[in-house]
C-alpha positions in Angstrom: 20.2 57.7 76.2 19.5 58.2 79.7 21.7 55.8 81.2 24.8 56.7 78.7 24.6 60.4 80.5 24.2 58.8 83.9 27.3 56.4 83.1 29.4 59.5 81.4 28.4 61.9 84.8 29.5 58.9 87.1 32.7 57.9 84.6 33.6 62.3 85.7 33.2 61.8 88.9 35.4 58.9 89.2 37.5 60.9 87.1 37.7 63.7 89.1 37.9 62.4 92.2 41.1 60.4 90.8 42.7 63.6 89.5 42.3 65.0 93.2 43.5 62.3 94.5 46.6 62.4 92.6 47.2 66.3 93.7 46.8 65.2 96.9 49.3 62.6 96.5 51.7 65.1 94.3 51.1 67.6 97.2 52.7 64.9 100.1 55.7 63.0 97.9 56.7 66.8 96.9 56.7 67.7 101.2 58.5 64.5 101.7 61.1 64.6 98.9 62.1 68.1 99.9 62.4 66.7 103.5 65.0 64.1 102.2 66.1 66.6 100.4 67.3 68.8 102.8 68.3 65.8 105.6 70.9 64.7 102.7 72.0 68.0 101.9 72.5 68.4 105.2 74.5 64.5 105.7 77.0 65.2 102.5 78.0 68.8 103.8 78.8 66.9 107.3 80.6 64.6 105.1 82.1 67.5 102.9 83.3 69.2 106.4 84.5 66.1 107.8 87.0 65.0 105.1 87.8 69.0 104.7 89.1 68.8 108.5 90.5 65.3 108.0 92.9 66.9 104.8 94.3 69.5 106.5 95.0 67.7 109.5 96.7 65.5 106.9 98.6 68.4 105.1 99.5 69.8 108.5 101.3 66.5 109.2 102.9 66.0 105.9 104.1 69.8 106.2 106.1 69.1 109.6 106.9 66.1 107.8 109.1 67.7 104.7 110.2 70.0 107.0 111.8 67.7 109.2 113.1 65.6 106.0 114.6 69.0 104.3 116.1 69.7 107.7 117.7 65.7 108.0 119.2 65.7 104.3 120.5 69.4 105.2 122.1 67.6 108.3 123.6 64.7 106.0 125.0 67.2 103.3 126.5 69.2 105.9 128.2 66.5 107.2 129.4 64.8 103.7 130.6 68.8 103.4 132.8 68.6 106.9 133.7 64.3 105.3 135.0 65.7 102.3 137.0 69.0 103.6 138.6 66.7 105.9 140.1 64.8 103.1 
């Protein structure tokens, strides 16, 4: 009987000093995720900011670009206007 208590107090031991273990273990991957966490967060709104600047460079330029197409085909009517009242 003796050496069934002795096994079952060293079986808590181990035990317990697994369950710490794994807290202590919990305690760093947690610290570390929220780490990579935050350095992503922090990549993907550079991203976010990047392509952000990137499309309204690109609707600045397509902008001047309809505006200088309106401004062409208003050029080419008025001149099949001045064709046409010369006929």
């Amino acid at each position: 009987m003796q050496g069934k208590t002795v096994e079952k107090e060293e079986l808590l031991a181990m035990l317990s000093d697994i369950y710490d273990q794994l807290e202590e273990l919990e305690n760093v991957l947690e610290s570390n995720l929220s780490g990579l966490r935050q350095d992503w967060y922090y990549e993907q709104s550079e991203n976010i900011e990047a392509c952000e600047s990137r499309l309204e460079a690109i609707e600045e330029d397509m902008t001047v670009i309809m505006s200088e197409a309106e401004n062409i085909e208003s050029a080419k009517r008025s001149a099949r206007m001045k064709l046409e009242l010369g006929f």
